[in-house]
C-alpha positions as CSV (number, residue, x, y, z in Angstrom):
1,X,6.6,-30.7,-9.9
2,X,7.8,-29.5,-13.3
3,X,8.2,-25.5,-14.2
4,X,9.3,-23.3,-17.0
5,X,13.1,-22.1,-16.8
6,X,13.1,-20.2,-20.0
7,X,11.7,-18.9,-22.6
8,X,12.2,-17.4,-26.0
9,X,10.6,-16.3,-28.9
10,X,11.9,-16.5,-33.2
11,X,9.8,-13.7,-35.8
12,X,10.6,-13.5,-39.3
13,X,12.4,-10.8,-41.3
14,X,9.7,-8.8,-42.9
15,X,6.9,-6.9,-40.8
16,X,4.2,-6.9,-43.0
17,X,1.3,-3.7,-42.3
18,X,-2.3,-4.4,-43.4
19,X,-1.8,-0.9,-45.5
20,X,1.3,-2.6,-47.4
21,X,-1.6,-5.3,-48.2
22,X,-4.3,-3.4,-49.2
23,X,-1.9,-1.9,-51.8
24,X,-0.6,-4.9,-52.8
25,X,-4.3,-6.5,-53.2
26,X,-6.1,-3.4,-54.3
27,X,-8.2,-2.6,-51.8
28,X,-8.7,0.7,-50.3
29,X,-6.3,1.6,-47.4
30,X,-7.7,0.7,-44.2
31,X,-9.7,-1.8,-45.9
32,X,-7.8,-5.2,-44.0
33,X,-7.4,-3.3,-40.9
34,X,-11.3,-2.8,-40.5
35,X,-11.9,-6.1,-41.4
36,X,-10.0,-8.0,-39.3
37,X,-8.1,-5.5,-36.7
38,X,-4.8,-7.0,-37.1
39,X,-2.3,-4.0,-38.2
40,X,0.9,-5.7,-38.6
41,X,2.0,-9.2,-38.9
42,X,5.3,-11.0,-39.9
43,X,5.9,-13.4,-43.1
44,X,8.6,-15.4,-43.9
45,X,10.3,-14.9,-47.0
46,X,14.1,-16.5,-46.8
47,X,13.2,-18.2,-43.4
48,X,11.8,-21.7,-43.2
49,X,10.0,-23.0,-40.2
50,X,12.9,-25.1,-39.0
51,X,14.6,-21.7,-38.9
52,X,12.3,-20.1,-36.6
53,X,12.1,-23.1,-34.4
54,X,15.9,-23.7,-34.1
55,X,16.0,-19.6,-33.2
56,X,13.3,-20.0,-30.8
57,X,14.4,-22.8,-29.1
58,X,18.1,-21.5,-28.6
59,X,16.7,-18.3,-27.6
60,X,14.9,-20.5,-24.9
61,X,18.1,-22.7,-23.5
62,X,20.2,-19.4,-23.7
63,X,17.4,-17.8,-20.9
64,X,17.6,-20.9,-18.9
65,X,21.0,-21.1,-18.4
66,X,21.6,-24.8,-20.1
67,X,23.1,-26.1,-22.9
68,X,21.7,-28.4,-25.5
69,X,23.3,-30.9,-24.2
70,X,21.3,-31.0,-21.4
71,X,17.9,-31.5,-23.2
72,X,17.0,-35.2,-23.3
73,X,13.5,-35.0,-24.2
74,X,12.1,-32.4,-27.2
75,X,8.6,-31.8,-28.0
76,X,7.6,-30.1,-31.5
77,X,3.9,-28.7,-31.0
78,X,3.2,-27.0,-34.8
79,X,-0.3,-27.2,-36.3
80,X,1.2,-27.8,-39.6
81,X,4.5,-30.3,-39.7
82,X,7.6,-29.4,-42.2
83,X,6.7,-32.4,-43.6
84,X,4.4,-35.4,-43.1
85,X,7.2,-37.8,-42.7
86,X,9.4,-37.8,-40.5
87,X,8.0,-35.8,-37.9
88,X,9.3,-32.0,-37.2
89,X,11.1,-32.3,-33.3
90,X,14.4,-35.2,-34.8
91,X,15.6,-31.9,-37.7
92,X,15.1,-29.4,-35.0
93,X,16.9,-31.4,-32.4
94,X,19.5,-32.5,-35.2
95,X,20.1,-28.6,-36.2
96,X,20.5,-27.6,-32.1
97,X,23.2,-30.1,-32.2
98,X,21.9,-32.5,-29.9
99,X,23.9,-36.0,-30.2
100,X,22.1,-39.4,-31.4
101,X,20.5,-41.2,-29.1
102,X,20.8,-38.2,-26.3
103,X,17.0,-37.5,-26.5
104,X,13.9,-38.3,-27.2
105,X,12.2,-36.1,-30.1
106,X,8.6,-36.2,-31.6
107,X,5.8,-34.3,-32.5
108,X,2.0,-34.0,-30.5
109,X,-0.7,-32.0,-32.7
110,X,-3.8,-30.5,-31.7
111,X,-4.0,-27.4,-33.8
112,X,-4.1,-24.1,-32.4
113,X,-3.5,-25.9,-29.1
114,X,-0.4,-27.9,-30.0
115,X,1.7,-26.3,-27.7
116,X,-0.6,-26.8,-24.6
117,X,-0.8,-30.4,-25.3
118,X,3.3,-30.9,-25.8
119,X,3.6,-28.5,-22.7
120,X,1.0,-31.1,-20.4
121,X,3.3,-34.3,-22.2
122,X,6.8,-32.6,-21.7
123,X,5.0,-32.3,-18.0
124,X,3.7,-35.8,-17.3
125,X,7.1,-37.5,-18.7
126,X,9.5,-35.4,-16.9
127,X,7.4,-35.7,-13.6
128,X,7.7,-39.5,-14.3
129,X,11.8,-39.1,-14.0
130,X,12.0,-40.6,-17.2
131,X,13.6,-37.4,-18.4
132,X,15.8,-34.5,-16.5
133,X,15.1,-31.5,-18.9
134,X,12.6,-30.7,-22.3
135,X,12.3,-28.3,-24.7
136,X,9.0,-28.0,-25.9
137,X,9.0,-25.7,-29.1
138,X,6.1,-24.4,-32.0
139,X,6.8,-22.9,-35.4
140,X,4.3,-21.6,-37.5
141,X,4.5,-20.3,-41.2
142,X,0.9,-19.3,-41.3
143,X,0.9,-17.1,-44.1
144,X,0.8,-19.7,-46.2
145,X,-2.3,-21.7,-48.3
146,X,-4.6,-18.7,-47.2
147,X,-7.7,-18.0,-49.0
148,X,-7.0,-14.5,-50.3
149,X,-9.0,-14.2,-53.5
150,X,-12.3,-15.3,-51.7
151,X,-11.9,-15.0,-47.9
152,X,-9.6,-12.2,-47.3
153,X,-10.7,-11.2,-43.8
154,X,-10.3,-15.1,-42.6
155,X,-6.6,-14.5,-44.8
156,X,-5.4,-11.4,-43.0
157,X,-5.6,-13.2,-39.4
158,X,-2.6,-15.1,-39.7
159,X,1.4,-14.1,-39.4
160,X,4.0,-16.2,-38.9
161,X,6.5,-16.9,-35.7
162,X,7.7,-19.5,-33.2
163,X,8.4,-19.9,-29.6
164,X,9.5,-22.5,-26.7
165,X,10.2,-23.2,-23.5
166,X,12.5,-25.5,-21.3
167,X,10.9,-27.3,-18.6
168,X,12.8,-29.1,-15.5
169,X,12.2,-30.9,-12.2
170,X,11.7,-29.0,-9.1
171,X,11.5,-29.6,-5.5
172,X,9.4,-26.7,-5.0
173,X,6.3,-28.2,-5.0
174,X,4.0,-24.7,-5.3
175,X,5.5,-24.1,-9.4
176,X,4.5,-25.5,-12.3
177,X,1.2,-27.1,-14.2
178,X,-1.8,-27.2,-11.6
179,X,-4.2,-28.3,-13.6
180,X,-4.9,-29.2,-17.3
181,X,-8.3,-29.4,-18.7
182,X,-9.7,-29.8,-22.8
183,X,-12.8,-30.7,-24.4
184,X,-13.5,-32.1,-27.8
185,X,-16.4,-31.3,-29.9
186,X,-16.1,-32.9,-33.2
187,X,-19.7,-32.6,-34.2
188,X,-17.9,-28.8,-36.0
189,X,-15.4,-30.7,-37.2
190,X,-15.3,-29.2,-40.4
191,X,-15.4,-25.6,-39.2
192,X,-11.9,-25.1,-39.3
193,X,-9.8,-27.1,-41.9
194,X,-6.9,-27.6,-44.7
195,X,-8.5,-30.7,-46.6
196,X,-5.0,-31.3,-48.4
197,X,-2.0,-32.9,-47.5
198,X,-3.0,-36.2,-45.4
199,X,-4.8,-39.2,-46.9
200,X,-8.1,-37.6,-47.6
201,X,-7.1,-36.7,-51.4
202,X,-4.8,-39.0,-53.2
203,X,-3.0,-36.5,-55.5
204,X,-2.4,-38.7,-58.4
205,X,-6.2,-39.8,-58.5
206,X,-8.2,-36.5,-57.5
207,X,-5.9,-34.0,-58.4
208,X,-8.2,-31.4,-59.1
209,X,-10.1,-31.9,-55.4
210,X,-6.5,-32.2,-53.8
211,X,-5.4,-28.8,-55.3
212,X,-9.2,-27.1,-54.4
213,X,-8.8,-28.1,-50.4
214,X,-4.8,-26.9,-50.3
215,X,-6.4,-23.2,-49.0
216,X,-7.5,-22.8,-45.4
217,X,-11.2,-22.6,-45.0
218,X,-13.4,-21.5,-41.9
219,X,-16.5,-21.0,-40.6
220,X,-16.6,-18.4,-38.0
221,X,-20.2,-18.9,-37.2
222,X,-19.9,-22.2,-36.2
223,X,-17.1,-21.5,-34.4
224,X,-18.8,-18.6,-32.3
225,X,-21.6,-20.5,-31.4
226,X,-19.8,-23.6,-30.5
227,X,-17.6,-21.1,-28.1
228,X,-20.7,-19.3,-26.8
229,X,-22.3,-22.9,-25.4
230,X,-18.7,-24.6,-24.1
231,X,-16.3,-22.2,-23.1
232,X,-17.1,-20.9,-19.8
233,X,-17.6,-23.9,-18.7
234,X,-14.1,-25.4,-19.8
235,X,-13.0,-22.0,-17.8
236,X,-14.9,-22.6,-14.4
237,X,-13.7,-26.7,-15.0
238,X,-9.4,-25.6,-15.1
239,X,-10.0,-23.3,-12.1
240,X,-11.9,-25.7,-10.0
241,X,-9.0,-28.1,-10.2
242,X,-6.6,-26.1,-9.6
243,X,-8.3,-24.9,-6.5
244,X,-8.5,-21.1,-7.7
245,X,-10.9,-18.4,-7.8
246,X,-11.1,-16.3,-11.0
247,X,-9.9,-13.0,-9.0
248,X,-6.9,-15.4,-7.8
249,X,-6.1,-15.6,-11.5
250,X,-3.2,-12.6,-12.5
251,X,-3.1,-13.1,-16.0
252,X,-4.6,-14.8,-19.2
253,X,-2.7,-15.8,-21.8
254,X,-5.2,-16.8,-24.4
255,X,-4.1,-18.3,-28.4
256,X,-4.4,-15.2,-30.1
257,X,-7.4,-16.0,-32.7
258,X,-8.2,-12.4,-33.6
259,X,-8.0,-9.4,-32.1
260,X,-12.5,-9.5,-32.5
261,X,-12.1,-13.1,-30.8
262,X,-10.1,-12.0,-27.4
263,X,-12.3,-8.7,-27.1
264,X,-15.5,-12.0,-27.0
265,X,-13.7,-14.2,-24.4
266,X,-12.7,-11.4,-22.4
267,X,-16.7,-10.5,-22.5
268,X,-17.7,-13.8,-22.3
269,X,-15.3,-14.8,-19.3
270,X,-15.3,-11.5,-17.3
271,X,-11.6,-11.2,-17.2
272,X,-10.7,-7.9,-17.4
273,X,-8.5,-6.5,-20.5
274,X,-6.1,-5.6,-18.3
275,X,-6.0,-9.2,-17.2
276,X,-6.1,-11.0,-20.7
277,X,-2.8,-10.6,-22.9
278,X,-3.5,-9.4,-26.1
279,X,-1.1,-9.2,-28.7
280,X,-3.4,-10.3,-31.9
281,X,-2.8,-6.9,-33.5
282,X,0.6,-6.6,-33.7
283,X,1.4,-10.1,-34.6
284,X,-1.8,-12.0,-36.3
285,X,-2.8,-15.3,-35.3
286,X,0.5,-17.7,-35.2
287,X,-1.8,-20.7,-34.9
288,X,-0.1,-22.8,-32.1
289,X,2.8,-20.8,-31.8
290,X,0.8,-17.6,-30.5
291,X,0.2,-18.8,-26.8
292,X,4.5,-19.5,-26.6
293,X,5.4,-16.4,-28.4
294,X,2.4,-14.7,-26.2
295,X,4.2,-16.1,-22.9
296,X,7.4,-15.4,-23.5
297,X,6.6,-11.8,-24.4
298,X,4.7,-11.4,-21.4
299,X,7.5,-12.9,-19.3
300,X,10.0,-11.0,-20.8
301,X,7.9,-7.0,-20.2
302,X,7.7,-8.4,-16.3
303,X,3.9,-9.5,-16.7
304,X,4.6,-13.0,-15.2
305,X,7.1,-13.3,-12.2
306,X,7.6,-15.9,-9.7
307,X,4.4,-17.0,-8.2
308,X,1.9,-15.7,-10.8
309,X,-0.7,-17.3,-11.6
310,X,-1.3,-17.6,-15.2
311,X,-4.6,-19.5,-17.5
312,X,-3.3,-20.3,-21.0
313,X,-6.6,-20.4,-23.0
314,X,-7.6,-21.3,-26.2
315,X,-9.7,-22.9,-29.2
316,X,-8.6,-25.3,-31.7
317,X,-9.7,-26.8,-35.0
318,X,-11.3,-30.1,-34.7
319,X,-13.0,-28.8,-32.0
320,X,-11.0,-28.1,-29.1
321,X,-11.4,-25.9,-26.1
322,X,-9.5,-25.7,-22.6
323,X,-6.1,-24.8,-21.2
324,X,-3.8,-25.1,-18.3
325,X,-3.0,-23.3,-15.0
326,X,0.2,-22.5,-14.1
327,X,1.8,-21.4,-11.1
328,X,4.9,-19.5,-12.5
């Protein structure tokens, strides 16, 4: 079995309150915050996202006790890539000052749920023994290509931040990922998108449409309704392979949509708030990082211990719903 070792977490510099934004946007104070019930989140300013990744990820080795030396596989997990070529994971691995040909480093991508899917392939090649120890990381600088002028309660969600873990071998074979389950449903595939920056819109022939899908766009509708038919389901589907009850489960850590979105899936799921860790307020929606920087938080205030038993939940663009069980 594989297990998390460590953990750690990377915010920017500047805590930005919805107040500060209403001000800044001209709406009436309290405007933001009734819209979208996030009060604070944090942007980058001087920080880039390979920043918050390399910070993240030594803040992770330091809590496991290993050097980064040690790491032979590294799994980058971002929504959005630093660049479209080359992939994010070599720079990060470079800039921890792993070796050459020490490790393996690349990137998986599954939006919101990045980090779940590096986590389940950092799982499956370890437990191979093709690798000893992986850091699996995400970075997010959300706050960026938001539609503010037209969509400013979709805008306000987001705040920026990264996380990882480190994941090794064990002989104990109770720890570590139980069971893994997602669905697809691409029939909303356009519910949640950023139409620029791929192949879709070559910029030197369709500049104009390039530039008009650079903004993030959403439909929340669709998104609810797709969520309402599936999710439950996706739920009852992770706990039946891992062979647990939902009163056997101690705590949810869910991607951290909006703070309107986690009060619905606790509704919709019948976990108790107390059960469901909910941080969306303070810190926005971190896209794929939130469910890392959500873990480690709750590791590090003595919410998960040795033998918890722990969902990590979510929704992603595309459409993607499911999680893992973990055994901590």
């Amino acid at each position: 079995m594989v297990h998390i070792i460590g953990s750690g977490r990377a915010l920017p510099a500047e805590c930005l309150s919805a107040k500060t934004l209403d001000a800044q946007l001209g709406f009436p104070i309290g405007h933001l915050q009734k819209e979208t019930g996030v009060s604070h989140r944090y942007v980058c300013r001087d920080e880039s996202q390979i920043d918050l990744a390399v910070s993240a990820c030594k803040t992770a080795l330091e809590d496991a006790g290993i050097d980064a030396a040690e790491i032979d596989l590294l799994i980058s997990g971002c929504a959005v890539p630093y660049q479209p070529i080359p992939s994010t994971a070599p720079l990060v691995m470079r800039e921890l000052g792993i070796l050459d040909g020490s490790a393996a480093a690349f990137d998986v991508n599954s939006t919101c749920l990045s980090f779940l899917t590096a986590l389940q392939t950092a799982d499956r090649l370890l437990d191979t023994g093709q690798h000893t120890n992986a850091l699996v990381f995400s970075s997010e600088i959300a706050s960026r290509a938001l539609p503010w002028s037209t969509k400013s309660e979709v805008a306000g969600l987001f705040g920026d931040g990264a996380a990882a873990v480190v994941l090794t071998r064990n002989s104990n074979g109770t720890r570590g990922l139980k069971s893994v389950l997602f669905r697809t449903y691409p029939s909303a595939y356009e519910a949640s998108e950023i139409g620029a920056g791929g192949t879709r819109f070559d910029f030197r022939k369709e500049r104009d449409a390039f530039e008009r899908n650079t903004l993030f766009s959403m439909d929340g509708i669709a998104l609810f309704r797709l969520t309402i038919e599936h999710f439950n389901a996706c739920v009852d589907g992770l706990l039946d392979q891992a062979g647990w009850q939902h009163k056997d489960v101690d705590l949810v850590i869910p991607h951290q949509a909006s703070p309107a979105a986690l009060s619905h899936m606790v509704r919709l799921t019948k976990f108790g708030p107390d059960r469901v860790f909910n941080i969306a307020s303070d810190y926005g929606n971190q896209i794929a990082a939130s469910i890392p920087f959500a873990f480690d938080l709750a590791r590090k205030q003595g919410r998960i211990g040795p033998g918890s038993k722990v969902l990590f939940l979510g929704t992603s663009a595309g459409v993607s719903i499911g999680g893992i069980a973990y055994e901590a």
